[in-house]
C-alpha positions as CSV (number, residue, x, y, z in Angstrom):
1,X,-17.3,73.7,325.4
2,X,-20.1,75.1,328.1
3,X,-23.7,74.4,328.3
4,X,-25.9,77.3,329.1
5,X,-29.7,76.6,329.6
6,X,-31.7,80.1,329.1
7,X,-34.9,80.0,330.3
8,X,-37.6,83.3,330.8
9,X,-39.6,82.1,333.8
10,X,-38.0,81.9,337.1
11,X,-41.2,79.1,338.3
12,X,-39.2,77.0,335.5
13,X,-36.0,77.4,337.2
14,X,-37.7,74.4,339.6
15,X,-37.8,71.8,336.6
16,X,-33.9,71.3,336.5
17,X,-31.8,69.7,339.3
18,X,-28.4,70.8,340.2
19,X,-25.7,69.6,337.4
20,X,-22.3,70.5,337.2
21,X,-23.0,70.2,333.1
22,X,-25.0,73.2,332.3
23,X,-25.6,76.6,333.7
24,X,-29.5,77.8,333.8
25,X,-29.7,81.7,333.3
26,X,-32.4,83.7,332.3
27,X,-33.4,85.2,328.9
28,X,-33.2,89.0,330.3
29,X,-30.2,88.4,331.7
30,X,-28.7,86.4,328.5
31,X,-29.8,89.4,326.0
32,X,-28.5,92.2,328.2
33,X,-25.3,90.3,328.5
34,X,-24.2,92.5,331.8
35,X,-20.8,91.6,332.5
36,X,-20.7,88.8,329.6
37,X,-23.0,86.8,331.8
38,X,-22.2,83.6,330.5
39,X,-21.2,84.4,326.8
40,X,-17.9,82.1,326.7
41,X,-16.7,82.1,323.1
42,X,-17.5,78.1,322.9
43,X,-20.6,78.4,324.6
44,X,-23.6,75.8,323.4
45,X,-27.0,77.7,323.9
46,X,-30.1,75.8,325.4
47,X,-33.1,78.1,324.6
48,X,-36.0,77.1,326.4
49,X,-37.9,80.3,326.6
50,X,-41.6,80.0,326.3
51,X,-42.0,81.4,322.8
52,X,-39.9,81.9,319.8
53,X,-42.3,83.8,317.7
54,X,-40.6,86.0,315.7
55,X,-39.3,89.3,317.8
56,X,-39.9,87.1,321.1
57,X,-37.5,87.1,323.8
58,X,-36.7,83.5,323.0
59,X,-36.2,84.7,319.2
60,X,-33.5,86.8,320.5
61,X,-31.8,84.5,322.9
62,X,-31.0,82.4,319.9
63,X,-29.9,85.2,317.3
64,X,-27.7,86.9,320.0
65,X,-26.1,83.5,320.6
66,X,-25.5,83.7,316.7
67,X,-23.8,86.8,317.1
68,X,-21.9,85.7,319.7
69,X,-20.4,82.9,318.0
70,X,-22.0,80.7,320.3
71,X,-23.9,77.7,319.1
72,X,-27.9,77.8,320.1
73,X,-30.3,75.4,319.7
74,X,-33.1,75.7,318.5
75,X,-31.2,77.8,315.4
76,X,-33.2,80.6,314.0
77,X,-33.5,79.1,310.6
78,X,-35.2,75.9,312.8
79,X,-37.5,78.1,314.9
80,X,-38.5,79.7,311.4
81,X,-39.1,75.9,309.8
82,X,-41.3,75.2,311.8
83,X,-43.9,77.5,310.1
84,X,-43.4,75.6,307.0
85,X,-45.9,73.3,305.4
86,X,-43.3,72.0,303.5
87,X,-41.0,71.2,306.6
88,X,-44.2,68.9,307.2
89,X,-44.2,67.2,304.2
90,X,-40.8,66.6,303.8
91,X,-40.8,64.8,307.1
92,X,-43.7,62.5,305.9
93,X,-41.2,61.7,303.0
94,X,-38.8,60.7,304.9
95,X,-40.3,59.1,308.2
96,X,-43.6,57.4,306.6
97,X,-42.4,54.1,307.5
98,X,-40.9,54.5,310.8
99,X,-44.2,56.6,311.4
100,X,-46.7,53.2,310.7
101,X,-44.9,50.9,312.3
102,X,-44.4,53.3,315.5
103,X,-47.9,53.8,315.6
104,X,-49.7,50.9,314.3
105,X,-51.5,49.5,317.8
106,X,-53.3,52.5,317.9
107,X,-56.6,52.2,318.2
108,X,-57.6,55.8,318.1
109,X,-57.8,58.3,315.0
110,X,-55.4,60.8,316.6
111,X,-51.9,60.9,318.5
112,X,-49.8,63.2,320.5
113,X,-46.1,62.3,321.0
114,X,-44.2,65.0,323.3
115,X,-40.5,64.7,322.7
116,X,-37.8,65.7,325.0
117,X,-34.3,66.2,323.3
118,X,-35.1,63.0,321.3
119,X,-37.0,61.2,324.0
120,X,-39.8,60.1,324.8
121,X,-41.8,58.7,328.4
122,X,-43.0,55.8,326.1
123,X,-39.6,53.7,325.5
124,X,-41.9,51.8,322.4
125,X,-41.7,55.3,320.6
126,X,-38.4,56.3,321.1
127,X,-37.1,55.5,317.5
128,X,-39.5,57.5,316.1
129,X,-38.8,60.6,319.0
130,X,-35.3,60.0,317.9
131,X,-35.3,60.7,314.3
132,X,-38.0,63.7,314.6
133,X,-35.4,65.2,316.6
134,X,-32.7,64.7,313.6
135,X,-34.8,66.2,311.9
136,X,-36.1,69.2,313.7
137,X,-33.3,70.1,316.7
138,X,-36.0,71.5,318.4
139,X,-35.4,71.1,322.2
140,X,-38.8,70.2,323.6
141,X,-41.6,70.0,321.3
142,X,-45.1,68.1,320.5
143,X,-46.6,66.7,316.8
144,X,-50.0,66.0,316.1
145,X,-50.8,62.8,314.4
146,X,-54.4,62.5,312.7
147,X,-55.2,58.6,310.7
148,X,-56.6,59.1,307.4
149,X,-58.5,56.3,306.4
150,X,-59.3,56.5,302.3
151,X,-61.2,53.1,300.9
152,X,-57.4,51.7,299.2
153,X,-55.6,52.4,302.9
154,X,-55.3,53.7,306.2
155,X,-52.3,55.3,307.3
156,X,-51.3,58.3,309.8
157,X,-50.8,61.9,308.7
158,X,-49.1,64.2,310.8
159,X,-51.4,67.6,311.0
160,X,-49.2,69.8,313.4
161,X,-45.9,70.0,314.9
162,X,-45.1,73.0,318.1
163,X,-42.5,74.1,320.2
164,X,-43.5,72.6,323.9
165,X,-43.0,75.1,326.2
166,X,-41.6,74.4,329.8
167,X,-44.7,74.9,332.1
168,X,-46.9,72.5,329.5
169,X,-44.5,69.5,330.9
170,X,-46.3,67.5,333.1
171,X,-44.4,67.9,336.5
172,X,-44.2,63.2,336.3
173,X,-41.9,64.0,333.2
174,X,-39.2,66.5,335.1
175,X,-36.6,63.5,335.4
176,X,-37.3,62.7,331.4
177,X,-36.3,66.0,330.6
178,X,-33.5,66.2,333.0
179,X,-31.6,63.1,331.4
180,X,-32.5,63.7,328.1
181,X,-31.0,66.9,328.2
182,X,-27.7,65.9,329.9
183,X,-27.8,63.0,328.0
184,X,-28.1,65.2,324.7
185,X,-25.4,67.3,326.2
186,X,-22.7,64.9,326.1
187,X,-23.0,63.4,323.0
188,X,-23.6,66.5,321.2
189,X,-25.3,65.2,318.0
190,X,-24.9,67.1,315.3
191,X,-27.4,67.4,311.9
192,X,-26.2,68.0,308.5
193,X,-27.9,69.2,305.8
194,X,-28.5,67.5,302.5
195,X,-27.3,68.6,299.0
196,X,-29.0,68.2,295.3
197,X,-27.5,68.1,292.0
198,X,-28.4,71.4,289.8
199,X,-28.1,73.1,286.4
200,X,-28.1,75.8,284.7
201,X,-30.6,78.2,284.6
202,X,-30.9,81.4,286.4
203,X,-34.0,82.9,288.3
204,X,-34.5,86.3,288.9
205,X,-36.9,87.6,291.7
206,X,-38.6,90.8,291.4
207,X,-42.1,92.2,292.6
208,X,-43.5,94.7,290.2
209,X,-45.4,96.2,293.1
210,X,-43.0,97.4,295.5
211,X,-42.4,100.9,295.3
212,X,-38.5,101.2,295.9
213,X,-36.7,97.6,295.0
214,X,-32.9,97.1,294.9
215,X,-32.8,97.5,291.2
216,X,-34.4,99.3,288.6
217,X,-35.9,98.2,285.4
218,X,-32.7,98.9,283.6
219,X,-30.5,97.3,286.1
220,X,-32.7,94.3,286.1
221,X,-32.4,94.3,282.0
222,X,-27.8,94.6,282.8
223,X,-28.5,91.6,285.0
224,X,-30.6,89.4,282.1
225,X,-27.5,90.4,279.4
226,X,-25.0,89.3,281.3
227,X,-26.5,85.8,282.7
228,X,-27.3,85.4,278.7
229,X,-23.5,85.9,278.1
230,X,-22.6,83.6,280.8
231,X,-24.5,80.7,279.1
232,X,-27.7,80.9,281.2
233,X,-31.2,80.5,280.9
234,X,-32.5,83.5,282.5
235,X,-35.7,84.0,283.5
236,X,-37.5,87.2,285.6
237,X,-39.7,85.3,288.8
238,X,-42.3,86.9,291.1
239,X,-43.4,86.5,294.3
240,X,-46.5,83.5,293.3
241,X,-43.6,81.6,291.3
242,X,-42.4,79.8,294.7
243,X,-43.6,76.1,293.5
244,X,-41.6,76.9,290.6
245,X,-38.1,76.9,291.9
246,X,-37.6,73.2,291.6
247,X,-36.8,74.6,287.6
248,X,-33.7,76.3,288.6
249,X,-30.1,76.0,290.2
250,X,-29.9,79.3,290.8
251,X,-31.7,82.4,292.4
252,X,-31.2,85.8,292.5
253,X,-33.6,87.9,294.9
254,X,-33.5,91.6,293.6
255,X,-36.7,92.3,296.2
256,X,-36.3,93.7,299.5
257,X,-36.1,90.8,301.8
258,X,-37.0,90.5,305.5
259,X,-37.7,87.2,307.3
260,X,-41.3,87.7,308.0
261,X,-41.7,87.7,304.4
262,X,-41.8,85.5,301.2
263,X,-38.5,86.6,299.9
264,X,-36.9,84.5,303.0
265,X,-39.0,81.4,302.3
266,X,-37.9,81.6,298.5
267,X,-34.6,82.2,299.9
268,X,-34.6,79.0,302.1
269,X,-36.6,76.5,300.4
270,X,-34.2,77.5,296.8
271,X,-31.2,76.5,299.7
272,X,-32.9,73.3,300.6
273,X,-33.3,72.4,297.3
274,X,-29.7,73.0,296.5
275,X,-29.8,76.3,294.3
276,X,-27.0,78.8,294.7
277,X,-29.0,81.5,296.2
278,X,-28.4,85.3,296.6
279,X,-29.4,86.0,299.2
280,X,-28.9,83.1,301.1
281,X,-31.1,82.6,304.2
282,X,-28.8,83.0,306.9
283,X,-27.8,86.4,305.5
284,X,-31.3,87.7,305.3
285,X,-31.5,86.5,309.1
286,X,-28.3,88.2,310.2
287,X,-28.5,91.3,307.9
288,X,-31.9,91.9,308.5
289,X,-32.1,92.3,312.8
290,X,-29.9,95.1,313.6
291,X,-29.8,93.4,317.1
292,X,-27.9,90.9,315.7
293,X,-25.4,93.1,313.3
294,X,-25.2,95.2,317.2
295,X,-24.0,91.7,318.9
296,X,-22.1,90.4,316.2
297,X,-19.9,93.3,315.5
298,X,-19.5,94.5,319.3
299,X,-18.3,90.6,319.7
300,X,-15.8,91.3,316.9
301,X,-14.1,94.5,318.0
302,X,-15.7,96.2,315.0
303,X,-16.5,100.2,315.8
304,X,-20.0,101.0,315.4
305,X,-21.4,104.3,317.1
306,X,-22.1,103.6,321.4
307,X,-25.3,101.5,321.0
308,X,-28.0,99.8,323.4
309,X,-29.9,97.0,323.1
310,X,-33.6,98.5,325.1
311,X,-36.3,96.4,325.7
312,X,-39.6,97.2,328.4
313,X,-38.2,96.3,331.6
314,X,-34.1,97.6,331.6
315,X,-34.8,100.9,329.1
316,X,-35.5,103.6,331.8
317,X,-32.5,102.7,334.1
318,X,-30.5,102.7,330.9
319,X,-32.0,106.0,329.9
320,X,-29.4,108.0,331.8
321,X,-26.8,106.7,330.4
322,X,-27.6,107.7,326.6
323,X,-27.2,111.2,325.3
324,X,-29.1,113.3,323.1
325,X,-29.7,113.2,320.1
326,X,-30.2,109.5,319.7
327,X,-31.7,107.1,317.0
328,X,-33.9,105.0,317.8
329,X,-34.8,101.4,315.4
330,X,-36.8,98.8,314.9
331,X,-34.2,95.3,315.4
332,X,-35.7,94.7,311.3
333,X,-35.8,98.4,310.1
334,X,-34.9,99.1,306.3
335,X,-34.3,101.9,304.1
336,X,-34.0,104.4,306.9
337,X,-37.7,103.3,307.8
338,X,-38.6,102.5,311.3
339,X,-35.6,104.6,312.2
340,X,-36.6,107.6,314.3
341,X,-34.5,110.5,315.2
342,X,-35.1,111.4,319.5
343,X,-33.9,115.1,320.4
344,X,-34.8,115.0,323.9
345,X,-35.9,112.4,326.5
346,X,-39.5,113.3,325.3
347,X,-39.3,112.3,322.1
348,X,-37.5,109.2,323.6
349,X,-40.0,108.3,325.8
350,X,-43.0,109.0,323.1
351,X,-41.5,106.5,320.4
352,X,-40.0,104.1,322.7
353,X,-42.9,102.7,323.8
354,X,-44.7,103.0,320.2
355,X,-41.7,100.7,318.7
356,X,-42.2,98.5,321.9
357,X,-45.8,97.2,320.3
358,X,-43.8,95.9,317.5
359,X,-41.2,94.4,318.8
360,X,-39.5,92.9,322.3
361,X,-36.4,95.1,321.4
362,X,-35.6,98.1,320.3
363,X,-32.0,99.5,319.5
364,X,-30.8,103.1,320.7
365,X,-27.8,104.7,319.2
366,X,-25.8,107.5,319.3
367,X,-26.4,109.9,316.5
368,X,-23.7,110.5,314.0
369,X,-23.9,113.3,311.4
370,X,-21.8,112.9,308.2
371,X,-22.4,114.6,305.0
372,X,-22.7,111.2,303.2
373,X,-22.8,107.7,304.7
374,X,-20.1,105.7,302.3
375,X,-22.0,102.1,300.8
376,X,-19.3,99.5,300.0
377,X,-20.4,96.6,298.4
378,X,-19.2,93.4,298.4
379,X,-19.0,90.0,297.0
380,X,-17.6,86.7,297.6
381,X,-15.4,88.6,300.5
382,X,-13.9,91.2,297.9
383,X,-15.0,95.0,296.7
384,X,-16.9,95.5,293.9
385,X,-18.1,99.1,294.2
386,X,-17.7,102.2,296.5
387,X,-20.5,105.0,297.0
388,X,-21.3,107.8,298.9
389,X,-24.5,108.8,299.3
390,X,-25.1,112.1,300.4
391,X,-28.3,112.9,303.0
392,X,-31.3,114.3,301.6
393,X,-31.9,117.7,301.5
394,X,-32.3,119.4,305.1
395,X,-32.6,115.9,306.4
396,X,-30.6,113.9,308.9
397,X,-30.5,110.6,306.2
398,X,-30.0,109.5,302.7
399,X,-34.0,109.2,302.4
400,X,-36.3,111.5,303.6
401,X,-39.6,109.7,303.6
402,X,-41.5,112.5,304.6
403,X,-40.2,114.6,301.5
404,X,-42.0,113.9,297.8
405,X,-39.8,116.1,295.8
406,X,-36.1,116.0,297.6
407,X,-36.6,112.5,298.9
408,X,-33.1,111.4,298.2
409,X,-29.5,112.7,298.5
410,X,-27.2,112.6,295.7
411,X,-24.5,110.0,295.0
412,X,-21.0,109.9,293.9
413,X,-19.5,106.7,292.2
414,X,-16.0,106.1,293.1
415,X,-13.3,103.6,291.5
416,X,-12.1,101.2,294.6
417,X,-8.5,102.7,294.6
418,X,-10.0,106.2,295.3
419,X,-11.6,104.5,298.8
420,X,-10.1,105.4,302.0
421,X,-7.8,102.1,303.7
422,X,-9.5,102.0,306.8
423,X,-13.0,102.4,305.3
424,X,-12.4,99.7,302.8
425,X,-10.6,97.2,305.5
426,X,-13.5,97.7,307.5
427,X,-16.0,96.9,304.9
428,X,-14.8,93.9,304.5
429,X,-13.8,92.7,307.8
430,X,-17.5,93.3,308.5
431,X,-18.9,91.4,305.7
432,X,-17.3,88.6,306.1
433,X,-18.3,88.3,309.7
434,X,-21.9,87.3,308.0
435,X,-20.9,85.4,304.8
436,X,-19.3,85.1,301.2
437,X,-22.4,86.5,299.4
438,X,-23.3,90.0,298.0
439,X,-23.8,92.8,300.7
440,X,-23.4,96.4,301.1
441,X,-21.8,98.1,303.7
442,X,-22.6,101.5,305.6
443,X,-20.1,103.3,307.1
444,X,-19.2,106.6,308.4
445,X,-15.4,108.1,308.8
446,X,-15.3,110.3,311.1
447,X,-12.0,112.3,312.4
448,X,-10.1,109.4,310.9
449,X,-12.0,106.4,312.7
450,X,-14.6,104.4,310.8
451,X,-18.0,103.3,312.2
452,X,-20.3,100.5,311.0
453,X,-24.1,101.7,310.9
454,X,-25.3,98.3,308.7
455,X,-24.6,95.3,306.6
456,X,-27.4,94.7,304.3
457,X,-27.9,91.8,302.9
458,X,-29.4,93.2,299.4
459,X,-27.9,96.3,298.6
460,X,-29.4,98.8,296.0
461,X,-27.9,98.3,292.0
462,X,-29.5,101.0,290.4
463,X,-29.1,101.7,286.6
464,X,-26.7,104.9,286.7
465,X,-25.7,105.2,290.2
466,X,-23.6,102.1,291.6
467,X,-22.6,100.8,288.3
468,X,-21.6,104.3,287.2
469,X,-18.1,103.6,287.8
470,X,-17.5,99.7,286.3
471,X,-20.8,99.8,284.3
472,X,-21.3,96.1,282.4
473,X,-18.7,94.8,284.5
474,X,-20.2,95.0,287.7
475,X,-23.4,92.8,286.1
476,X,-21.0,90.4,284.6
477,X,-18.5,90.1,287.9
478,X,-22.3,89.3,289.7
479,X,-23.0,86.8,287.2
480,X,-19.5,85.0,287.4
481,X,-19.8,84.5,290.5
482,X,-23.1,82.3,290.4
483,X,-21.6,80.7,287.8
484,X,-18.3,79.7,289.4
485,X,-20.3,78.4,292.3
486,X,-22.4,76.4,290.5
487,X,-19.0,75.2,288.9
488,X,-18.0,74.3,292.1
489,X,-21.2,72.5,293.9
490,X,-20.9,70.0,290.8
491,X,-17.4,69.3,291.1
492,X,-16.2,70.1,287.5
């Protein structure tokens, strides 16, 4: 294994002395991956960028290291945690102690400890640096610490916890941060994740207010039947049920998801809690940032149409290279929205630097037109159903969003046997590359090769469309398969 330190300010370049143990690059260079710049297969990934807010270069440097089957740390679903007032509370659970009796000479009502892969300057605190790290695997980062003082006790609280960027290190800690991170390096600590016992009862997530969800009433209504004739209690959630989860051992999201959005923190606190979940969190990551599904199936020798990964300072020298017509897409686009169709550099150069406001990165790919766009969906790595949907009416995709009255092309239902071998081996080869969950996958055959346009991670099961073919069965084959995991998690 090779240790890679990505950093996205060349004045930080300064802070590490020469080691033979790591490499420092930086984050432009990481994303753009000229040459395979460092991208060994068994790389681990130090991201040190500045920021990791969501769409930030440093949110990228770890994804992409994702995709590349490296090994980053922070990992997005830790950069995301941090967000979390729950995060918070569970590490007052479980540190309260160690937190008194760390900080019990205090004499002041609040605290700041900076910590330094595990470390920090003040050896009395180290234990305590040392287990927030565990906890987190947060490089470089800083909690607040407030004492509450309530007439039974007084005891400390912590109000805050932050990444710490690199140029906020005071330049007297350099040689901390230096052996803490070759120190960290070599004895690779790893943090597992903890398990809970569950039962038997089946949530369903649904928002009755957006306008085009996965499934449709009726579908939804397939789904309740067949969980019922599985032996579970079924129940339909929504969106302000999230304290509720604690009532379930499984979830089923049948909402849109994204990241930035409350479908991933149902998805990821029902995982922490130990419910089966579909979608799992790390699918709604992956599936959901067409960067990463660019990476990951480049990486993996999977066709997809010539793509480049833009963002504001390589895009016009890579202009040249791309031909027209292109598409052009938001990293977290969905349901053909945030997908724009360029004809000319013009219309390149008008929406390029609109979808730049948005986001760090921006995806250009070459345009291919099919008739339909086949959907195969999968589950626990097999086929379950095959589609083609057709694009709209004088339209270039399956949706026009523009259109009212011929907003969607037509579908065809097709029995798995009837799909072509290549387009159904690629299907799967894909999925798999993200998980054993449920996902449908886009492709396009064209003169006998196959290309992969997306994975999602929560494809559409519509009442009369993809369960025109298998009907009941395709509900009941989704609800066996929560219920032989749950078998399996409590080792009957």
């Amino acid at each position: 294994m090779s240790f890679v330190v990505v950093i996205d300010k060349k004045a930080n370049k300064e802070i590490f002395k020469n080691s033979n143990l790591y490499q420092v690059i930086f984050a432009k260079d990481y994303i753009a991956n000229y040459d395979h710049v460092s991208c060994e297969e068994k790389n681990l990934v130090i991201n040190l960028c500045s920021s990791y807010r969501y769409q930030s270069m440093g949110y990228y440097v770890s994804l992409l290291a994702e995709a590349r089957n490296q090994k980053p740390i922070p990992e997005i679903l830790q950069i995301l945690d941090f967000k979390s007032i729950k995060l918070i509370r569970e590490i007052m659970n479980q540190l309260s102690n160690l937190i008194e009796k760390s900080l019990f000479s205090i004499v002041g009502s609040e605290f700041e400890l900076s910590i330094y892969f595990g470390k920090n300057i003040a050896l009395k605190y180290e234990k305590l640096a040392s287990e927030l790290f565990h906890l987190l695997k947060m490089p470089l980062f800083k909690v607040y610490f407030a004492k509450k003082i309530t007439k039974r006790k007084t005891f400390w609280m912590i109000q805050n916890i932050e990444p710490l960027s690199l140029e906020n290190i005071p330049v007297e800690h350099y040689d901390l941060v230096n052996s803490s991170l070759e120190e960290y390096l070599k004895l690779k600590r790893k943090y597992k994740t903890r398990r809970y016992r569950t039962h038997y009862d089946l949530a369903i997530l649904i928002n009755q207010n957006e306008k085009n969800p996965p499934s449709d009433p009726k579908a939804i209504k397939k789904f309740v039947e067949a969980g019922k004739n599985m032996g579970f209690k079924v129940e339909i959630i929504f969106p302000e049920d999230i304290d509720r989860l604690a009532e379930f051992d499984a979830l089923f999201i049948r909402e849109t998801t994204n990241v930035n959005h409350h479908t991933y923190k149902f998805s990821r606190l029902a995982e922490t809690m130990g419910l089966v979940v579909v979608d799992d969190p790390n699918s709604i990551l992956k599936c959901s940032n067409k960067v990463f599904l660019t990476e990951l199936l480049d990486q993996n020798k999977i066709r997809i149409p010539k793509t480049y990964i833009l963002f504001k300072n390589n895009y016009k020298q890579i202009l040249e290279s791309i031909t027209f017509p292109c598409v052009l897409k938001k990293p977290d686009s969905a349901f053909s929205m945030g997908v724009i169709k360029a004809t000319n550099q013009k219309e390149f150069l008008e929406n390029i630097e609109i979808l730049f406001k948005e986001s760090a990165i921006v995806i250009a790919q070459e345009f291919l037109f099919t008739e339909y766009d086949w959907r195969i969906g999968i589950l626990d790595g097999k086929p379950l159903y095959a589609c083609k949907y057709y694009m709209a009416k004088d339209h270039w995709q399956v949706i026009n969003w523009s259109s009212i009255k011929n907003r969607d092309g037509n579908t065809e239902t097709l029995p798995i046997r009837k799909v072509p071998k290549s387009v159904l081996h690629t299907a799967i080869m894909a999925s798999n590359l993200i998980g054993k969950g449920l996902y449908g996958v886009d492709l396009k055959e064209i003169k006998n090769k196959v290309y992969v346009i997306e994975i999602n991670d929560n494809p559409n099961i519509e009442y009369g469309v993809e369960d025109k073919y298998l009907k009941d069965k395709l509900y009941e084959t989704i609800m066996k398969y929560f219920y032989y995991r749950l078998i399996k998690n409590k080792n009957f």
